[in-house]
C-alpha positions, 0 to 999 in steps of 0.5 A: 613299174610304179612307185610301188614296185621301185626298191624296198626302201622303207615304204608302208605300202606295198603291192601284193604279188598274187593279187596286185593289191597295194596294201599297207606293210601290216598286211603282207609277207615278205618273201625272200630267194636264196642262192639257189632260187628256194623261197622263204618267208621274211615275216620280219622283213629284216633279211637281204636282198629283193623281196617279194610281198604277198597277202597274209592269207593262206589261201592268196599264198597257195595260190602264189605258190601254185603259180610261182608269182615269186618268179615274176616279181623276182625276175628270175628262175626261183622254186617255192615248196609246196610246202610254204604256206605251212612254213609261213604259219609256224614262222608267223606263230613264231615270231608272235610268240618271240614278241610275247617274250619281249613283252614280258621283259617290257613288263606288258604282260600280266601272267597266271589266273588269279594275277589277270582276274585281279588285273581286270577288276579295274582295268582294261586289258589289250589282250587276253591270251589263253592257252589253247589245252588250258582248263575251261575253268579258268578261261571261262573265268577270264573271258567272263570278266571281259564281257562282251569285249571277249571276241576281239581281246582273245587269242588263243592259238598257242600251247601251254608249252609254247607259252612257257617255254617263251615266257618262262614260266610253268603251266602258263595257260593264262596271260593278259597284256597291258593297253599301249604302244606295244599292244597296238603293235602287237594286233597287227602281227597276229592278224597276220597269223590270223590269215593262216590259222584260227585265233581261238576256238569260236566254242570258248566265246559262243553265247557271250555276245551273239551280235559280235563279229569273232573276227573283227579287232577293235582299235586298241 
């Protein structure tokens, strides 16, 4: 055992259960055992208790799954589903959709079109989230405005209805959030949720800079 593997503490760095990578805690999940040895996932790593830490990757998860890494980190006899790397991906677009509500009540958040196209006239954004089922004119107006930027500022993997459910706010199809501590926060929560599931859709961005790479966030 090493430093790596002694407690949970309050460490940045942890050792992937699959791979046996040391990665830092914004690139894990942590998983958790109850009474009866079914394993959840811990995307907040708040809940009791020993838990064990995997790559967010779907793929690197299932694998874990298949051969029960859990157990071994955990010492003892523990069943995961089958059905966990789907759980981790809804828990994981939950949880980024629970920051978006408290972004809005930070006041981080620039709701609806018109607001975040008069935003971005003279200013920067961290992020332009937009509604996966929204109009194509309106995003296409936005991300326009981004320019080349596009690729790494879009998220675009939540409902019309999930973000106005969270945000409180009918229609809500377009959102930009502010630079700042938050926003740096933020990226590494949904580059994890970008393990499981695609950020946006690549048709929305392709043509606007050919020499991007779609998947690489720049520093913020």
């Amino acid at each position: 055992m090493d430093k790596h593997e002694r407690g949970e503490g309050h460490r940045q760095e942890r050792r992937c259960a699959q791979t046996y990578e040391i990665k830092t805690n914004d690139e894990l999940i942590r998983f958790v055992a109850d009474d009866v040895g079914e394993i959840f996932p811990d995307v907040a790593a708040r809940a009791p208790g020993r838990g064990v830490w995997v790559s967010a990757d779907a793929e690197i998860l299932a694998k874990a799954v298949s051969g029960n890494a859990f157990a071994k980190s955990l010492k003892r006899k523990v069943l995961p589903n089958a059905d966990l790397v789907a759980r981790t991906t809804i828990a994981l677009s939950n949880h980024c959709l629970d920051l978006l509500g408290f972004a809005k009540r930070s006041n981080q958040l620039i709701i609806g079109a018109d607001k975040a196209l008069d935003f971005l006239k003279d200013n920067d954004a961290a992020f332009l989230i937009e509604a996966s089922d929204g109009s194509n004119d309106g995003r296409s107006k936005l991300l326009s405005r981004l320019g080349n930027k596009a690729e790494q500022k879009l998220i675009g993997c939540f409902t019309m209805d999930q973000l106005s459910a969270k945000l409180g706010v009918a229609n809500c199809a377009h959102v930009v959030m502010r630079h700042g501590t938050f926003a740096k926060n933020y990226k590494a929560q949904i580059l994890r949720l970008g393990g499981f599931m695609p950020l946006y859709d690549e048709n929305w961005i392709r043509g606007l800079n050919q020499n991007t790479n779609p998947h690489e966030m720049r520093e913020i």
